[in-house]
C-alpha positions in Angstrom: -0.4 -184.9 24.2 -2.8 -182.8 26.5 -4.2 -179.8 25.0 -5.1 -177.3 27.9 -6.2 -173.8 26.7 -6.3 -171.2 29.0 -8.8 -168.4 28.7 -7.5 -164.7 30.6 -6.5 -161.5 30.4 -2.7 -162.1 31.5 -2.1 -159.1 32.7 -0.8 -158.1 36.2 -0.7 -161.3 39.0 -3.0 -163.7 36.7 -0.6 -162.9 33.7 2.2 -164.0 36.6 -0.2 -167.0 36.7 -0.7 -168.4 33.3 3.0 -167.4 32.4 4.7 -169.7 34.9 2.3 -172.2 34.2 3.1 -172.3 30.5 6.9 -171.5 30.7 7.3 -174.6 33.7 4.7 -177.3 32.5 6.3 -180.2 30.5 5.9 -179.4 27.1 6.7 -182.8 25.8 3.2 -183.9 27.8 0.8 -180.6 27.5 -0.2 -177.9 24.7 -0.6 -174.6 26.0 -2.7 -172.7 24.1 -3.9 -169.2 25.5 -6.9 -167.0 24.6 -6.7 -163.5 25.4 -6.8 -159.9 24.5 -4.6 -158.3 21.2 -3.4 -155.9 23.7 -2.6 -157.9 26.5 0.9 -158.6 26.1 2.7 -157.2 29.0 3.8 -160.9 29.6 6.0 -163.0 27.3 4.1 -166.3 26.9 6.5 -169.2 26.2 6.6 -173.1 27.0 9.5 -174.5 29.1 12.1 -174.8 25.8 11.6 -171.0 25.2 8.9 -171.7 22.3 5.8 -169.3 21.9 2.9 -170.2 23.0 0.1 -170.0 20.7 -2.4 -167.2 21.0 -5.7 -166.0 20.1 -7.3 -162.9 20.4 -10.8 -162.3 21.9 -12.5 -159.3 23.4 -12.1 -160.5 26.9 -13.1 -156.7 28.7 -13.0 -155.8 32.5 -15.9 -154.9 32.8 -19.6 -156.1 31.6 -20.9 -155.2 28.3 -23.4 -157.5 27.5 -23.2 -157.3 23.9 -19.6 -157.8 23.3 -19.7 -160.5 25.8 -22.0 -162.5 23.7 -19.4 -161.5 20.8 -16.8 -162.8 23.0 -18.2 -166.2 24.3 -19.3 -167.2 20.3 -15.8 -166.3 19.7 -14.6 -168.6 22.4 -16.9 -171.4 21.4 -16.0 -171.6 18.1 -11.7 -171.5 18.8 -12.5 -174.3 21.6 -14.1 -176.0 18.6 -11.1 -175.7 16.2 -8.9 -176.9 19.2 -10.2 -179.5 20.3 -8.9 -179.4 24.0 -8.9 -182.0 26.6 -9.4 -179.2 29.7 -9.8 -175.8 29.7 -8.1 -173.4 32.3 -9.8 -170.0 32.9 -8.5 -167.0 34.9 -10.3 -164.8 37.0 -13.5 -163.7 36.7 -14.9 -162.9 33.4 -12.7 -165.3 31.6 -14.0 -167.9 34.5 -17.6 -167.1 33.3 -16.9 -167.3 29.5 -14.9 -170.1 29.9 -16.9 -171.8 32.2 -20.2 -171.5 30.2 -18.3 -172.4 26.7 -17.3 -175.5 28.7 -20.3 -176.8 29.8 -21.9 -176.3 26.6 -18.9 -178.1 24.3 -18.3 -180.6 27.6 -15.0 -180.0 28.1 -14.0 -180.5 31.4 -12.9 -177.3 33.0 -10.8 -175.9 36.0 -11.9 -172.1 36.9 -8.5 -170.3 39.3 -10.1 -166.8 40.6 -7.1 -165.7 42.4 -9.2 -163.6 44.3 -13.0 -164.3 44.0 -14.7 -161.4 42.0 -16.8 -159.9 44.9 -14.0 -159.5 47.3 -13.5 -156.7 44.9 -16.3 -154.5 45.2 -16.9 -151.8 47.8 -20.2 -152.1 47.3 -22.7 -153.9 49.4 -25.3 -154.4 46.7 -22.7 -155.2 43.8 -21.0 -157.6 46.1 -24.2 -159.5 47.0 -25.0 -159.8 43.1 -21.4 -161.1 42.6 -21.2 -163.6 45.2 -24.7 -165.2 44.1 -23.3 -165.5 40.5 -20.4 -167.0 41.8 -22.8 -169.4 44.2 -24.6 -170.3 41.1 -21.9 -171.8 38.9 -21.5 -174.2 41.7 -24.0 -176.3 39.2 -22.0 -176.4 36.6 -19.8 -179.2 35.6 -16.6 -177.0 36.4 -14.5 -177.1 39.3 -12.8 -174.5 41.2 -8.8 -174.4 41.6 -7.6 -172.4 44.2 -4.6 -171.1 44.3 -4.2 -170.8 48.0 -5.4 -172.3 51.1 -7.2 -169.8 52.2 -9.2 -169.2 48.8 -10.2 -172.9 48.8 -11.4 -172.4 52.2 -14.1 -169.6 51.1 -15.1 -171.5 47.9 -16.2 -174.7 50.3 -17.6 -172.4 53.5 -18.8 -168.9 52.2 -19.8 -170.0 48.4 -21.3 -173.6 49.7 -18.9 -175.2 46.7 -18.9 -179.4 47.3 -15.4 -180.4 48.6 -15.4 -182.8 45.2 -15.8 -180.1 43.4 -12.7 -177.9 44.2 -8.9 -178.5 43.9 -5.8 -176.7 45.2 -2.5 -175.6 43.6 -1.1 -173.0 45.1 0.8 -170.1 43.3 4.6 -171.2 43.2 7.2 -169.4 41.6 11.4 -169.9 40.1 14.0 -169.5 42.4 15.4 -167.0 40.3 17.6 -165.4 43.1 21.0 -165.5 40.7 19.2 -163.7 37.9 18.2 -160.7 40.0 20.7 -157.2 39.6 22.7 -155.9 42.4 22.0 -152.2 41.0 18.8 -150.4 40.0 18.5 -146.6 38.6 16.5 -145.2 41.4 17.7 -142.9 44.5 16.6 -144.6 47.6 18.1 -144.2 51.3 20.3 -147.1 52.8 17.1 -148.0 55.2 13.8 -148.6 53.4 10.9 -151.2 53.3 9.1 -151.8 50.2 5.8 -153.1 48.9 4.5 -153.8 45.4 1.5 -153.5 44.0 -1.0 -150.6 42.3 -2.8 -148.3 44.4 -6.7 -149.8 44.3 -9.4 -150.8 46.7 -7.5 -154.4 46.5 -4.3 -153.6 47.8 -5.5 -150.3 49.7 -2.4 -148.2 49.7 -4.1 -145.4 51.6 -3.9 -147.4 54.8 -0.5 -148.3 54.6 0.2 -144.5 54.0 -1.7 -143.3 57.2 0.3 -146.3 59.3 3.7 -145.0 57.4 2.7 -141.7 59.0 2.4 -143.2 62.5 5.7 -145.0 62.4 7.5 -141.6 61.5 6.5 -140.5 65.0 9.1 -142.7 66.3 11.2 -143.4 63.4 11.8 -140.1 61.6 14.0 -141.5 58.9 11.4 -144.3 57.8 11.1 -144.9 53.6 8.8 -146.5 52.2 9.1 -147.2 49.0 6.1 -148.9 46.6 6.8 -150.5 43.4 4.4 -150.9 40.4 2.1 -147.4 40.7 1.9 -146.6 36.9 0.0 -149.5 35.3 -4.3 -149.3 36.0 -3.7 -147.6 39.1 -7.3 -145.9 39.8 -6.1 -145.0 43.1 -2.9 -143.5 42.3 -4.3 -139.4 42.5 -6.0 -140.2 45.8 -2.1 -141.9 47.1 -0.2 -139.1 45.7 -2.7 -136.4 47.9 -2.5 -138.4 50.9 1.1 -138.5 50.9 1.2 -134.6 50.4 -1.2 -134.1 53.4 0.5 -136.3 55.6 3.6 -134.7 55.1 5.6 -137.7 53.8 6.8 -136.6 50.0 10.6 -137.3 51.6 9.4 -140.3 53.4 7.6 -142.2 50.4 8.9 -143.4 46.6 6.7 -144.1 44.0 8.2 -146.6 41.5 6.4 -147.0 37.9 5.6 -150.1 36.5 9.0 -151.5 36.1 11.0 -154.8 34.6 10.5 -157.8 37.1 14.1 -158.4 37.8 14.6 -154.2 38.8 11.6 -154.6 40.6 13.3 -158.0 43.0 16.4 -155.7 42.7 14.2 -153.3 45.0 12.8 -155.7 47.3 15.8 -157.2 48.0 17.7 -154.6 49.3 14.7 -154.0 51.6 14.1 -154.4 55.4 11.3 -156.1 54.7 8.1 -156.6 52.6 4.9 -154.6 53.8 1.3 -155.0 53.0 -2.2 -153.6 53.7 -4.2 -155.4 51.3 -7.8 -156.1 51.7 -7.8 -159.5 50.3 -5.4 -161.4 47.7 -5.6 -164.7 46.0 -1.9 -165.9 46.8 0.1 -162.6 46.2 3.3 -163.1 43.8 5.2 -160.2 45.8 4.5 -162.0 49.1 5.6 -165.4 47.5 8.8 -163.1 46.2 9.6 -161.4 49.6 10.0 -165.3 51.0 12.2 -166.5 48.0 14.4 -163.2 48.7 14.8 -164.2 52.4 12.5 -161.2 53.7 10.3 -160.6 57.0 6.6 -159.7 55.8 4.3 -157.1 58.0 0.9 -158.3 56.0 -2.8 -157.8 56.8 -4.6 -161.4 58.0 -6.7 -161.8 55.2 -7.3 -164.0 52.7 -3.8 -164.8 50.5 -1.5 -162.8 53.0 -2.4 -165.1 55.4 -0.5 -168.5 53.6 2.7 -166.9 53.6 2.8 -165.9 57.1 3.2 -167.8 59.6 3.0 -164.8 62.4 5.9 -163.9 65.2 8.0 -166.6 62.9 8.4 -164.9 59.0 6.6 -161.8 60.1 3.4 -160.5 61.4 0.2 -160.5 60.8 -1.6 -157.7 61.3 -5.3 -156.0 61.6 -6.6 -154.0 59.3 -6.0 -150.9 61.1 -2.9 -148.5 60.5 -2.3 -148.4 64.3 -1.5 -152.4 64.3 0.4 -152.1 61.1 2.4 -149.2 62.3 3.3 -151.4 65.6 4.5 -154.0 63.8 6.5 -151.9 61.2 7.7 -150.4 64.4 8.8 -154.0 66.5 10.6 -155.1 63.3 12.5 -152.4 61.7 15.4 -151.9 64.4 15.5 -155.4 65.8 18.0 -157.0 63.4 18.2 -159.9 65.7 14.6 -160.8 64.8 14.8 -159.5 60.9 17.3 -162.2 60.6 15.7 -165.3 62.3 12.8 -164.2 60.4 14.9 -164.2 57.2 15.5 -167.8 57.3 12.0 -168.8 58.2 11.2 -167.1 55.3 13.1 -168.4 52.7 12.6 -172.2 54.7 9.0 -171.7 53.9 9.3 -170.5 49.9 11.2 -173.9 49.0 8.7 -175.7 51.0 5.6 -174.8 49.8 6.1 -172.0 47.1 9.0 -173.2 44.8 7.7 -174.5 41.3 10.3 -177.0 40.3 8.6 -178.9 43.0 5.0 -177.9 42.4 4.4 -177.9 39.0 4.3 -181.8 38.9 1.3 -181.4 41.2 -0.4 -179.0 38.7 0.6 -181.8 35.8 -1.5 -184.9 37.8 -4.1 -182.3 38.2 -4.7 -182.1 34.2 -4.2 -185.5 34.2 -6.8 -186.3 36.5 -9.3 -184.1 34.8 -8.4 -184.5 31.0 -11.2 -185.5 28.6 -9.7 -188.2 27.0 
């Protein structure tokens, strides 16, 4: 049996993250165990035969405290210690600098996913420099990256200087859970609406979407936009909610709280299409959901959006300006010829690359290949 225990906050796409991983993996081959916060349990944490996984709390916080960090990472050391893993598996950023350190002091081999590398996050200049040499100077450790896209390996080996030995790829895959997914959800919307998900932040950067919704209703008065999951850490949500006032669009866009998964699909699938205006992603679960549900994507060329897309054939890629997003919004949503050629491509291109019956066997050699043994 291979012990693997993952260190994260599970919470919002990397709870997605370790959650598939544990509820897909072969549990007759690996041990999940999971170390995390007491009050992160917004995701239900079970191995493939519906058995709980086992977890332990540690003061894993957002943000840097220095003092309870240290707390933390002696907490850390001595549950790896009781353990006894063959690899560890840590999830974004703080967890990848715990878990990473604890690692190389115990030597225990370990695999560090950022799903999104921590200075993409910042707005500022100074804060983002200090993050990115942190990140450039874990390179010495005897860790490796696993990216979970493409285009996230692609900045580890050419903007963070990482050795091509030294990082993997398994890219975010979820269930084809199409079946399992309501044809009825308790929310007024018009016939006609596109739809994106995710919290208003600097990450996903709602505010631009909003101006290039207000564009679009030059020519198409009756466009709806409707965005799912505002209610949960959403420290942009007051700045959204003004914007849509001044803009004029309070009958043009729907907020929708943090919600159940399958409502949430429910949503998106009777959409156009899927729309967003992120500033960067890892490899976004809504993206990888708009494909499985057979929908066109207008998403910004960055880093994540730009895997699922391949552009003019599942959707568009767009700048990040509201005036390019708008146009595309604009060429799509009345050309049903095109929203259904680009349907198909879609959903060709989720059981391709994105469907984790098939992938999770490359995750499995992955561990295997990196096990202490």
């Amino acid at each position: 049996m291979i012990k693997v225990v993952h260190i994260a906050k599970p919470i919002a796409g990397v709870g997605v993250y370790v959650q598939l991983i544990t509820s897909n993996i072969n549990s007759e081959i690996f041990e999940n165990v999971v170390l995390c916060n007491e009050s992160d349990t917004i995701v239900d944490l079970v191995n493939d035969k519906n058995r709980e996984i086992k977890r332990y709390h540690v003061n894993l916080l957002r943000s840097i405290n220095p003092l309870k960090d240290i707390v933390c990472f002696i907490k850390i050391i001595k549950l790896l210690k009781k353990e006894k893993p063959n690899i560890i598996h840590c999830h974004s950023a703080k967890a990848g600098i715990l878990g990473r350190l604890a690692g190389a002091y115990l030597g225990i081999p370990i695999l560090y996913t950022p799903n999104a590398h921590s200075y993409l996050s910042s707005n500022n200049k100074f804060k983002k420099k200090i993050f990115k040499k942190i990140e450039k100077g874990f390179k010495i450790l005897p860790s490796k990256i696993l990216a979970c896209s493409k285009s996230e390996y692609d900045r580890t080996i050419k903007e963070l200087n990482y050795p091509k030995e030294k990082v993997l790829i398994w890219s975010n895959s979820i269930k084809d859970i199409r079946e399992n997914i309501p044809d009825h959800f308790n929310y007024e919307l018009p016939e006609k609406y596109i739809c994106t998900i995710g919290r208003p932040s600097y990450q996903k950067n709602t505010e631009l979407l909003i101006k290039a919704i207000s564009l679009v209703k030059d020519t198409i008065e009756e466009i709806h936009l409707v965005i799912v999951g505002v209610g949960f850490y959403a420290p942009y949500l007051n700045k959204v909610e003004k914007l849509i006032k001044e803009k004029g669009l309070t009958n043009n866009i729907t907020l929708i709280d943090f919600i159940d998964r399958n409502i949430c699909l429910s949503i998106l699938k009777k959409s156009k299409f899927f729309v967003s205006s992120s500033r960067y992603e890892g490899l976004p679960y809504a993206g990888i959901e708009a494909l499985m549900l057979s929908k066109p994507c207008v998403l910004t060329n960055v880093d994540g959006n730009k895997d699922l897309i391949d552009d003019h054939l599942n959707g568009f890629l767009t700048n990040e300006t509201s005036k390019d997003i708008a146009d595309k919004i604009k060429r799509l949503y009345n050309d049903e010829a095109i929203i259904k050629e680009m349907s198909l491509a879609s959903f060709r291109k989720f059981k391709t690359e994105f469907d984790i019956k098939k992938n999770m066997l490359q995750l499995e050699e992955i561990y295997k290949n990196n096990v202490k043994v």
